[in-house]
PDB file with SEQRES, HELIX, SHEET and CRYST1 records, atoms N, CA, C and O in Angstrom:
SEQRES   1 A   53  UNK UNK UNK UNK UNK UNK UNK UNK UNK UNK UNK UNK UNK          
SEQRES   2 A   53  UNK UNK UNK UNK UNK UNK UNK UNK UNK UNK UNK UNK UNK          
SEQRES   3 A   53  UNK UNK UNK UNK UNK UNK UNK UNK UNK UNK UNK UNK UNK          
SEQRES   4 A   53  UNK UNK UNK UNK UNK UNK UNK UNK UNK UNK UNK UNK UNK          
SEQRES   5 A   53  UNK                                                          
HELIX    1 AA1 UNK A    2  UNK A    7  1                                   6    
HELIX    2 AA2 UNK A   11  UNK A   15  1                                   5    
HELIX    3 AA3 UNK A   25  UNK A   40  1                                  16    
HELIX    4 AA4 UNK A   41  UNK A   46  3                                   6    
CRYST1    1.000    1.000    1.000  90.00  90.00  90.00 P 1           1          
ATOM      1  N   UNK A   1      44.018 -41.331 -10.031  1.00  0.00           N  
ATOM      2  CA  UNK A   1      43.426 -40.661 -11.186  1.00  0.00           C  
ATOM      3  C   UNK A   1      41.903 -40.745 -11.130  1.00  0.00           C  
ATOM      4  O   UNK A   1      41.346 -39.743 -11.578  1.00  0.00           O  
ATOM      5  N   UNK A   2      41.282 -41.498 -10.783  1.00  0.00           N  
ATOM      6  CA  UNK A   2      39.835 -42.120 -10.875  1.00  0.00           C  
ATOM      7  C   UNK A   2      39.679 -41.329  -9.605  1.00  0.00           C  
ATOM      8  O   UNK A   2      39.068 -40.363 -10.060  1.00  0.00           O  
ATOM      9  N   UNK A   3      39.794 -41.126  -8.542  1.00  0.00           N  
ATOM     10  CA  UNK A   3      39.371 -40.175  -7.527  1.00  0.00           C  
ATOM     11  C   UNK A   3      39.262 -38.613  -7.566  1.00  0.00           C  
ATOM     12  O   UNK A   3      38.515 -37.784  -7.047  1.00  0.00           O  
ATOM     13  N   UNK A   4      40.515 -38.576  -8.553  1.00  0.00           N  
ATOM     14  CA  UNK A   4      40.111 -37.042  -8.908  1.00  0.00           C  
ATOM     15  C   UNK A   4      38.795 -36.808  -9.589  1.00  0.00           C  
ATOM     16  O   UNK A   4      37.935 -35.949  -9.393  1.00  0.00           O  
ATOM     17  N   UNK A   5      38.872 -37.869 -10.498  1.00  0.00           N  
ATOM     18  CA  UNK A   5      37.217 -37.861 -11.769  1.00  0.00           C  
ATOM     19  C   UNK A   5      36.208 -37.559 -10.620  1.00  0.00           C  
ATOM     20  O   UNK A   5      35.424 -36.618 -10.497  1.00  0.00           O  
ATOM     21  N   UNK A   6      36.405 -38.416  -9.975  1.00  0.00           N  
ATOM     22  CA  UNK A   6      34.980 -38.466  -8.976  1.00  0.00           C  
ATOM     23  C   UNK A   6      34.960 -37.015  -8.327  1.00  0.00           C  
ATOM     24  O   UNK A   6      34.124 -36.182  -8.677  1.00  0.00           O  
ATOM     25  N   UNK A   7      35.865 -36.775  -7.423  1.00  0.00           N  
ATOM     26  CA  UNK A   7      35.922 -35.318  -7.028  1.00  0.00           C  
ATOM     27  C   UNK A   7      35.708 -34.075  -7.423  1.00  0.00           C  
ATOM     28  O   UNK A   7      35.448 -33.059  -6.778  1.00  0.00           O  
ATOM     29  N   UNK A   8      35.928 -34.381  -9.242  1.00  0.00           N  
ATOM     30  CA  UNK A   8      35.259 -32.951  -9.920  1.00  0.00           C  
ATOM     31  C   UNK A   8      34.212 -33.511 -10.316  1.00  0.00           C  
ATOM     32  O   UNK A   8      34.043 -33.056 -11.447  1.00  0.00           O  
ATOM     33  N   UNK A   9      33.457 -34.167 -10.109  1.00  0.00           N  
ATOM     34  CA  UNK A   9      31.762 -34.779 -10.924  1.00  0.00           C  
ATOM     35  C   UNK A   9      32.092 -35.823 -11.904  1.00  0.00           C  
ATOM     36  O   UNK A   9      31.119 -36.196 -12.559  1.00  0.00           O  
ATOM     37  N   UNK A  10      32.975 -36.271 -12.117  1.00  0.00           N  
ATOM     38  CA  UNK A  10      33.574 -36.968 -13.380  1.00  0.00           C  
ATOM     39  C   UNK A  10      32.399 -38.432 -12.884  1.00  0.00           C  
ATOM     40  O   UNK A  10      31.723 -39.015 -13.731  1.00  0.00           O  
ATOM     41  N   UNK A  11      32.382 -38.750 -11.587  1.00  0.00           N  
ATOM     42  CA  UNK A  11      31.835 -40.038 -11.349  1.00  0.00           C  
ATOM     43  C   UNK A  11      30.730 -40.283 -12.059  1.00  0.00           C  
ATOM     44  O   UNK A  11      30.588 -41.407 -12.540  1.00  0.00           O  
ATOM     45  N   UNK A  12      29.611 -39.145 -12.285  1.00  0.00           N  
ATOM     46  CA  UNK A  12      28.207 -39.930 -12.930  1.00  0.00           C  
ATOM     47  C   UNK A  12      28.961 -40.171 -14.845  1.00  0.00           C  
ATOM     48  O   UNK A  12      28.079 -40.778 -15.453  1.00  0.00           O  
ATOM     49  N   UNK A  13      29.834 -39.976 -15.544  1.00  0.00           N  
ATOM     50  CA  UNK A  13      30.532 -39.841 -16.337  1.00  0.00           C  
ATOM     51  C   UNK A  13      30.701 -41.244 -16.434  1.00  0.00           C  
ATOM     52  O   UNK A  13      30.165 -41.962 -17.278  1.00  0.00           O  
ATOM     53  N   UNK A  14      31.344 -41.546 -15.678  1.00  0.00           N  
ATOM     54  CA  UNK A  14      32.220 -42.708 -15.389  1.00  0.00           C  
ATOM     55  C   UNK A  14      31.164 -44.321 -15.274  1.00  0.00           C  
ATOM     56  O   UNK A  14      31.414 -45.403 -15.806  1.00  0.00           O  
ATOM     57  N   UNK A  15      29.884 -43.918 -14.322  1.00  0.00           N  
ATOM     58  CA  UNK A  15      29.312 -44.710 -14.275  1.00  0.00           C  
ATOM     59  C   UNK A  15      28.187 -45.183 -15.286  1.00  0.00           C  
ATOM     60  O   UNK A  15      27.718 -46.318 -15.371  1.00  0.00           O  
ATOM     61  N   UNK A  16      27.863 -44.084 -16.019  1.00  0.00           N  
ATOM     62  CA  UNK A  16      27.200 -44.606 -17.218  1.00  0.00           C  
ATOM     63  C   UNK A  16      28.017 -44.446 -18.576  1.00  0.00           C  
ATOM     64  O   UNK A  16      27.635 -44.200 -19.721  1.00  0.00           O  
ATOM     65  N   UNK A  17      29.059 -44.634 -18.129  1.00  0.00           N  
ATOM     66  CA  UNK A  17      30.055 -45.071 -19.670  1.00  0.00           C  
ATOM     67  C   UNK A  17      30.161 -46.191 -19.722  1.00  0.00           C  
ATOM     68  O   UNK A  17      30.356 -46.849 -18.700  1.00  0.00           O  
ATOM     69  N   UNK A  18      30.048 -46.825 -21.112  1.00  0.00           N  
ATOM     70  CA  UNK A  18      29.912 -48.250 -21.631  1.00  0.00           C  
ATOM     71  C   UNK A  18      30.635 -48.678 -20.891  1.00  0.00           C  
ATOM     72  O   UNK A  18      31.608 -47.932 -20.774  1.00  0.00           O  
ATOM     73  N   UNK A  19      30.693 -49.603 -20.238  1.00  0.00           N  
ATOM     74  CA  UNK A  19      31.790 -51.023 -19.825  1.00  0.00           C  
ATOM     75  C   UNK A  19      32.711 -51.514 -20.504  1.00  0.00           C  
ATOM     76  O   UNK A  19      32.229 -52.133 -21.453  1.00  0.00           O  
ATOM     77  N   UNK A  20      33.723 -51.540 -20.489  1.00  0.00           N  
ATOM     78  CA  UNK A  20      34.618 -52.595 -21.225  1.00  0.00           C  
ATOM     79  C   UNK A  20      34.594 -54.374 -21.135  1.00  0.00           C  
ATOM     80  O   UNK A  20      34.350 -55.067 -20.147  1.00  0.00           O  
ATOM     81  N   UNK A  21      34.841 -54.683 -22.137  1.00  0.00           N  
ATOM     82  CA  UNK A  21      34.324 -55.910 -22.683  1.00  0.00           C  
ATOM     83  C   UNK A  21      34.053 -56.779 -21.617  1.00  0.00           C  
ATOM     84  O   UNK A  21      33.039 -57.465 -21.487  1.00  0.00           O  
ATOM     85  N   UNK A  22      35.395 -56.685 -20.562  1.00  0.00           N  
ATOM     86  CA  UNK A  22      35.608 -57.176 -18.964  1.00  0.00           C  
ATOM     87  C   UNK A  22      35.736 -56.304 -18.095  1.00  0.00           C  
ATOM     88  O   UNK A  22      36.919 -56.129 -17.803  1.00  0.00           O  
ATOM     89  N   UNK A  23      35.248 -55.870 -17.718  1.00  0.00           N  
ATOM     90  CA  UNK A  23      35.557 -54.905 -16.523  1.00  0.00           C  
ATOM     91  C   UNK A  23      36.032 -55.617 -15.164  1.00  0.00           C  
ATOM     92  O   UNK A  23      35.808 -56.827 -15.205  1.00  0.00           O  
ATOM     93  N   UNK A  24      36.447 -55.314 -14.334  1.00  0.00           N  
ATOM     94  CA  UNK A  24      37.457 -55.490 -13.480  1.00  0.00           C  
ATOM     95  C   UNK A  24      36.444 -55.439 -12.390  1.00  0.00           C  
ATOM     96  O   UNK A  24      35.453 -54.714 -12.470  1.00  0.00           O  
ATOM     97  N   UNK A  25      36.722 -56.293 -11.261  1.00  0.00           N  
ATOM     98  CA  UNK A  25      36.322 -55.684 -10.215  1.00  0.00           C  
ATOM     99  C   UNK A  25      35.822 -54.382  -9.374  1.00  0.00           C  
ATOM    100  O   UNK A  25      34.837 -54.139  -8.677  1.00  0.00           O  
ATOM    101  N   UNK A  26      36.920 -53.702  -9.758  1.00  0.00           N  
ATOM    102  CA  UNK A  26      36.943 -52.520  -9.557  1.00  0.00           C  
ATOM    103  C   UNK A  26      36.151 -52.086  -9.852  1.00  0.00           C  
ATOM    104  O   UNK A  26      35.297 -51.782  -9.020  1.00  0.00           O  
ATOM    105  N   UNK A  27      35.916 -51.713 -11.648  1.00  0.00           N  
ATOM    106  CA  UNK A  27      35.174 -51.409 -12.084  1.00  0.00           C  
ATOM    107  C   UNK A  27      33.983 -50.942 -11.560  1.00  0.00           C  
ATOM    108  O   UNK A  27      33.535 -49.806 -11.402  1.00  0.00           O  
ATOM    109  N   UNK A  28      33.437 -52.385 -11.249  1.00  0.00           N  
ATOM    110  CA  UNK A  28      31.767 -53.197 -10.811  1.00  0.00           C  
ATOM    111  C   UNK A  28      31.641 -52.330  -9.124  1.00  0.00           C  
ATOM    112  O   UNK A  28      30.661 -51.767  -8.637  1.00  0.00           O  
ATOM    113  N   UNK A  29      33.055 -52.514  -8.545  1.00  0.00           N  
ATOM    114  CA  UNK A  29      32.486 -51.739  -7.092  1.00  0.00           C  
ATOM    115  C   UNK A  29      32.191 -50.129  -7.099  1.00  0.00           C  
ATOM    116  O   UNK A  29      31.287 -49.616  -6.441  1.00  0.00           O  
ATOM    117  N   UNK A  30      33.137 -49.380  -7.985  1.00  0.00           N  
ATOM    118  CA  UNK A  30      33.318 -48.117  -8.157  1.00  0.00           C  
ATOM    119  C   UNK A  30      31.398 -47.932  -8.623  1.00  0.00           C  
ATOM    120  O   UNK A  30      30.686 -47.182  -7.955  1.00  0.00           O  
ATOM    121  N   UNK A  31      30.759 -48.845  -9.981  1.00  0.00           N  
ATOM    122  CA  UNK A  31      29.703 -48.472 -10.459  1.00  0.00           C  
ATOM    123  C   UNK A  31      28.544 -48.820  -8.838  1.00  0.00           C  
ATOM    124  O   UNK A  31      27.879 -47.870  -8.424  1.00  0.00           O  
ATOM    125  N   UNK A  32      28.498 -49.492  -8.480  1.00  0.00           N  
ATOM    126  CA  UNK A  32      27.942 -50.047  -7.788  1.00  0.00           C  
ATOM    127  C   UNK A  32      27.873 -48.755  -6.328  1.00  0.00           C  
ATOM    128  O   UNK A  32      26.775 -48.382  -5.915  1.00  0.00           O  
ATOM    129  N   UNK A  33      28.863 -48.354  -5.865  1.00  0.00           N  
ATOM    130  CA  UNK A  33      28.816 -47.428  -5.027  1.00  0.00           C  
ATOM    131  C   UNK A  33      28.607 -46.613  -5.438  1.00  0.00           C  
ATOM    132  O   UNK A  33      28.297 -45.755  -4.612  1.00  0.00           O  
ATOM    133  N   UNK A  34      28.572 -46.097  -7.056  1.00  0.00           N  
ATOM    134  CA  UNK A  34      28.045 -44.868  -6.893  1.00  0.00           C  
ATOM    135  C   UNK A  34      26.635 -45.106  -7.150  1.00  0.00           C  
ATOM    136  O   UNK A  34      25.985 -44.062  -7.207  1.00  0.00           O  
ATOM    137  N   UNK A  35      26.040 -46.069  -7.304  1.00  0.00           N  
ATOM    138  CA  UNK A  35      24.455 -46.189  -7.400  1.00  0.00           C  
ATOM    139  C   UNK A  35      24.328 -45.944  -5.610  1.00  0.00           C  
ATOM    140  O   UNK A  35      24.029 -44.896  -5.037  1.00  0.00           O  
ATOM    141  N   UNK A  36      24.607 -47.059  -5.097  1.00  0.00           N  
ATOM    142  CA  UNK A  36      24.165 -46.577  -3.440  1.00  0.00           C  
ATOM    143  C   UNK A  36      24.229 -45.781  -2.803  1.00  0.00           C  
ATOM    144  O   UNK A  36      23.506 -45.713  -1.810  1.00  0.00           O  
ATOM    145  N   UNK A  37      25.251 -44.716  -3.156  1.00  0.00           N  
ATOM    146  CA  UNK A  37      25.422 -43.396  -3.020  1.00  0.00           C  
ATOM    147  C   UNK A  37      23.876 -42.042  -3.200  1.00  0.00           C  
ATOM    148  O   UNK A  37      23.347 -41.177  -2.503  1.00  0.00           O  
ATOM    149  N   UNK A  38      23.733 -42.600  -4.507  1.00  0.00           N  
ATOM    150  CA  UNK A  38      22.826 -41.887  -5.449  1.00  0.00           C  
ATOM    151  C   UNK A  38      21.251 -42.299  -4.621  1.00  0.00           C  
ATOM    152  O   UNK A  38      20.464 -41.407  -4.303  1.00  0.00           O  
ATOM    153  N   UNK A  39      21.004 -43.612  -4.382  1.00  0.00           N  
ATOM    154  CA  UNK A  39      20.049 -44.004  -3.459  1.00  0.00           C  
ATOM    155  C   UNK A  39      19.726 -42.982  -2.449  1.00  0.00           C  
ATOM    156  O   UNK A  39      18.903 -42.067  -2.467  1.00  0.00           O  
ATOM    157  N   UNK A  40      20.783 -43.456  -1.355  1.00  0.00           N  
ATOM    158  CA  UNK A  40      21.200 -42.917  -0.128  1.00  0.00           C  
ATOM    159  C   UNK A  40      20.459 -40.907  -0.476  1.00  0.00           C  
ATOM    160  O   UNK A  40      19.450 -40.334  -0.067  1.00  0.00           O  
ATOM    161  N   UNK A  41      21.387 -40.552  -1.211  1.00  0.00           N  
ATOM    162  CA  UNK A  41      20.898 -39.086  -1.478  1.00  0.00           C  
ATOM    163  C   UNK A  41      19.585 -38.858  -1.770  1.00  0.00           C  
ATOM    164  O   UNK A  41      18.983 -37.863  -1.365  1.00  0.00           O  
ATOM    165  N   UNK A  42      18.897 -40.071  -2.729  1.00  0.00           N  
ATOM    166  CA  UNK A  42      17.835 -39.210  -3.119  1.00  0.00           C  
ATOM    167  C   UNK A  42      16.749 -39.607  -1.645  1.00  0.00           C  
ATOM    168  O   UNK A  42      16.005 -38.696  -1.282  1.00  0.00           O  
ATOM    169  N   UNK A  43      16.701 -41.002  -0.827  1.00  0.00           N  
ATOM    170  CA  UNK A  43      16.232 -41.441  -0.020  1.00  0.00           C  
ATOM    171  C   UNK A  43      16.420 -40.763   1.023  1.00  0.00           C  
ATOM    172  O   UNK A  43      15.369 -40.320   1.487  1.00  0.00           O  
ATOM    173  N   UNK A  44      17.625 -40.417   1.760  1.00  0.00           N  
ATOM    174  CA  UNK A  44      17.867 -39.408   2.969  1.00  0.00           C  
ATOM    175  C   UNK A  44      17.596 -38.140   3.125  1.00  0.00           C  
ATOM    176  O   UNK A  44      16.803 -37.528   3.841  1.00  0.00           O  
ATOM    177  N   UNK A  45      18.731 -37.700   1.992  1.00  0.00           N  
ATOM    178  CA  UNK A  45      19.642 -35.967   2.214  1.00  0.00           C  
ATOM    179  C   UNK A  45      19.093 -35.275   1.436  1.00  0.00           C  
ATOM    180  O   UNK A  45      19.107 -34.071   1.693  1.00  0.00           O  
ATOM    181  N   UNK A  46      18.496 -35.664   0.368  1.00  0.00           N  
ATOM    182  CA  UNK A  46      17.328 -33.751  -0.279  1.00  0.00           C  
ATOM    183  C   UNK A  46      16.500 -34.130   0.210  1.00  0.00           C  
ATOM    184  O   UNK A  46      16.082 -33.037   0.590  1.00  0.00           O  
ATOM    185  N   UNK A  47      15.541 -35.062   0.725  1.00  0.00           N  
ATOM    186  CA  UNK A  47      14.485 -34.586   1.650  1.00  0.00           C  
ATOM    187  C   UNK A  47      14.610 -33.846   2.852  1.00  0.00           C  
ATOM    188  O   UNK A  47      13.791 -33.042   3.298  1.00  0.00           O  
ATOM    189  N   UNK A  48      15.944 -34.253   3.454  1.00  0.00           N  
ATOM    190  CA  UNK A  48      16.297 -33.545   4.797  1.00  0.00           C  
ATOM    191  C   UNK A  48      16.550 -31.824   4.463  1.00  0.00           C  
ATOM    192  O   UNK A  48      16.338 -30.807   5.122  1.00  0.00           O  
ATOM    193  N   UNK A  49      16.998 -32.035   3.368  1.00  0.00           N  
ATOM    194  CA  UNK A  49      17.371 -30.199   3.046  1.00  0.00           C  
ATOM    195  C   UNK A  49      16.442 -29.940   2.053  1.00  0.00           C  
ATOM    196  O   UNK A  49      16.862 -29.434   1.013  1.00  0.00           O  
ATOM    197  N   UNK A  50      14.965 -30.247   2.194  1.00  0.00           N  
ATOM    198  CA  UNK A  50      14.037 -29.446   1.470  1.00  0.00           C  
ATOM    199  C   UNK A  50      13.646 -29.958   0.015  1.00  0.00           C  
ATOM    200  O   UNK A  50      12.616 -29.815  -0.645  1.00  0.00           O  
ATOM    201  N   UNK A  51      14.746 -30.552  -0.220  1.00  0.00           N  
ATOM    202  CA  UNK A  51      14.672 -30.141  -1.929  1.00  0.00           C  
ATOM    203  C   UNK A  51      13.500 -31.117  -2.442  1.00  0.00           C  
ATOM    204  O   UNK A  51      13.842 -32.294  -2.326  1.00  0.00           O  
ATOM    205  N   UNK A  52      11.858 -30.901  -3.125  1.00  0.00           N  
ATOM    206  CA  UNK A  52      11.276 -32.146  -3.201  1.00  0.00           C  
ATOM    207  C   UNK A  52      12.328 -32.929  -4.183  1.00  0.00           C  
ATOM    208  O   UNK A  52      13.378 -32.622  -4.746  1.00  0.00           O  
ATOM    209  N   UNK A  53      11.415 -34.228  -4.089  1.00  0.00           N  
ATOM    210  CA  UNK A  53      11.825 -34.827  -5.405  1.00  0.00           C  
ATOM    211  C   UNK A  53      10.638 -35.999  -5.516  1.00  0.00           C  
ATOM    212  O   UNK A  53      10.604 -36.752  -6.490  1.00  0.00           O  
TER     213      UNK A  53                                                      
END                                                                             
């Protein structure tokens, strides 16, 4: 279920939605990769394809 979210854009959704009281492991890796993700893109791949930022 959580992979589909991500697959239609649901992930930035997901990652700045409040936390639950405990969040799970999971949780913490799912938020966490999508920050390094988000890094990675703005640091690599729109500079490589033009886009400033």
């Amino acid at each position: 279920m959580e992979r589909q979210e991500l697959r239609q854009g649901g992930g930035v959704g997901a990652a700045f939605a409040p936390l639950p009281s405990n969040p799970t492991m999971k949780d913490v890796l799912v938020i966490i990769g999508f920050f390094v993700v988000w890094i990675i893109l703005n640091k690599y791949i729109l500079p490589k394809m033009g886009v400033g930022t």
